[in-house]
Each structure stands twice: as C-alpha cells, then as structure tokens.
C-alpha positions in Angstrom: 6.2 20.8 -22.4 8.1 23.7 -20.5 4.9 25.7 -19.7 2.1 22.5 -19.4 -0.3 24.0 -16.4 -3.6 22.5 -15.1 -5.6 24.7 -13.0 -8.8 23.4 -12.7 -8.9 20.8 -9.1 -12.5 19.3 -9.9 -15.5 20.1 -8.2 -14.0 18.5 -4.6 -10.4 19.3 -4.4 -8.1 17.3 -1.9 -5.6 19.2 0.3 -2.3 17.9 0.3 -3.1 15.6 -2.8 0.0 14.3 -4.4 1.2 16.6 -7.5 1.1 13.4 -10.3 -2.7 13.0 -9.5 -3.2 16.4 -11.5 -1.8 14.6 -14.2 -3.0 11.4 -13.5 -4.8 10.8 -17.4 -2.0 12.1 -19.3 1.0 10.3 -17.2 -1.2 7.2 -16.9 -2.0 7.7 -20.6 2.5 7.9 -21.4 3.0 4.9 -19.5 0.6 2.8 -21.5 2.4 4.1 -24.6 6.0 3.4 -23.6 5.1 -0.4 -22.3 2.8 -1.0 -25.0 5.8 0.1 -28.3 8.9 -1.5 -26.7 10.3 -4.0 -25.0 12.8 -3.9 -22.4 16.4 -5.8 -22.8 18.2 -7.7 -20.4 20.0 -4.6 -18.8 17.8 -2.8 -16.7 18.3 0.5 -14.2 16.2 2.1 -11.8 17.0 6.1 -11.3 15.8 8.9 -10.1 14.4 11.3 -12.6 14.8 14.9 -11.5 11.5 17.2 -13.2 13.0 20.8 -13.2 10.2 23.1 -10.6 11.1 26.3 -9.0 7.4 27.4 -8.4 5.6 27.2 -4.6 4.8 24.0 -3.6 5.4 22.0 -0.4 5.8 18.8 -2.7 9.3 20.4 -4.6 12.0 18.2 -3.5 15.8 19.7 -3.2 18.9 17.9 -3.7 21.9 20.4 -3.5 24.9 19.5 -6.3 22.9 17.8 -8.7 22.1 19.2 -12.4 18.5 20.2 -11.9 18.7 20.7 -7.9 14.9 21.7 -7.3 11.8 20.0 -8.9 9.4 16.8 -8.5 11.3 13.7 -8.0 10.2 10.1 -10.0 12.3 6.4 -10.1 12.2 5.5 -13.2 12.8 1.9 -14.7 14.6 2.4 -18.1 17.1 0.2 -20.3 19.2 2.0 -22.9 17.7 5.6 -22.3 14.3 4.6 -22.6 11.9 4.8 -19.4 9.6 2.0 -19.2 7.6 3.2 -16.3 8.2 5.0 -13.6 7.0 5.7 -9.8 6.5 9.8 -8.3 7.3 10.6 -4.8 6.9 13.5 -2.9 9.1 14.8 0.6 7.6 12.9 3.2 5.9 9.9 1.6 7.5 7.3 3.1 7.4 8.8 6.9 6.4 6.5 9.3 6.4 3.2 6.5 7.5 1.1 9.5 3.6 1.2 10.5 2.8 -0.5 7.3 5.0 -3.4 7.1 3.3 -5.6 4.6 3.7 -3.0 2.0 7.6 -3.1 2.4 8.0 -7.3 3.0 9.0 -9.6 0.5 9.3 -13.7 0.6 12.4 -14.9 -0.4 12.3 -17.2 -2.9 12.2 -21.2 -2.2 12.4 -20.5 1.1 9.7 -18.8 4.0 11.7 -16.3 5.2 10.4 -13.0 4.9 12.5 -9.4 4.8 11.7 -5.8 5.1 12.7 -3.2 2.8 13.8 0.1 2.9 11.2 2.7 0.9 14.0 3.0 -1.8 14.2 -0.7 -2.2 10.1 -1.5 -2.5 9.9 1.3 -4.9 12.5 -1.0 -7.1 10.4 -4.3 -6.4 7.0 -2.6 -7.5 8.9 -0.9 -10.4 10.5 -4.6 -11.5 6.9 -6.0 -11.0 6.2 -4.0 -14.2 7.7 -6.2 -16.0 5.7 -9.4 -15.5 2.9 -8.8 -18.1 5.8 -9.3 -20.6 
C-alpha cells in the first residue's frame, strides 16, 4: 500500500478534518476484519504505531530517534504481533481535554471514587473497551 492516494474530499470538504476520516470505509472496513478472524490472548499491549509520511500536512507527527521519525501516529491494541484495533491521533488533539472531563474520568471499581486520566491513558481504556463484545 506504499502509494494508496485519495483525492476526491466529497462534495462539502471540512478544513482541518482529521487525516483517518479519508479513509474512514477502508480502516473501518480492516478493523472489522481483524476483530471478526481472531481472538485476542491473555497478553495484551497497547503501542504506538508509527505510519511512515514525509508529504505536506499539518497533521504529520515528528518524533526525533525513532525508526520511522515522521508520519501519522495510531495506538494500537495488539497481542502476539497482531493489531486488534487501534485509535489515530493527530498533533494537537488532545489540547485543552481538561475542558471535557467526562471524556477522560473513570469510576473505580466497587467503590464511587472517580479519577481523571491523562489523554494517553483514555486512549488505552477506550482501546481495552474493545474487547468487551468478546
């Protein structure tokens, strides 16, 4: 898939729109497909998934000293090298989540108090959420 390119935006194209709503169908369409032929073991991980990109985009994200350095970023849940599902983010998406507390809280169980995550850590809570249809 090294030279994959959609061009067309649709009739009403959004500004600023995330880059994984392009390929909203055929992602959506993957996921299905990898939950629906395997199941997950016992040993889980949640990583970040580097997607190589050195064209012009404000939504590229850059982390010096790692293999591919420059690209679209995804947290993927996997378990013996195969990704489950996963979760895109772009630079910038989780500025100013404070505002939107509810969306980072969780209940701890048997008990009523209630904690606030970090971005990182809700993205591994929705990801681990995944697996409750099993």
């Amino acid at each position: 898939m090294k030279n994959l390119h959609y061009i067309d935006r649709g009739p009403t194209p959004i500004s600023g729109q995330p880059w994984w709503m392009k390929l909203d169908y055929v992602l959506s369409n993957l996921r299905q497909k990898c939950q629906k032929y395997w199941i997950p073991g016992s040993h889980l991980t949640v990583d970040e998934i580097m997607l190589r990109y050195e064209g012009r985009t404000t939504q590229k994200i850059q982390i010096p000293g790692k293999p591919i350095d420059c690209g679209f970023k995804l947290f993927g849940l996997s378990c013996g090298g195969y990704i489950y599902t996963w979760e895109a983010t772009k630079p910038g998406l989780n500025e100013g989540f404070s505002l939107d507390r509810k969306k980072y809280s969780v209940i701890i169980l048997d008990t009523d108090i209630e904690t606030f995550l970090t971005p990182t850590q809700a993205t591994v809570i929705r990801l681990a959420n995944s697996l409750a249809s099993l």
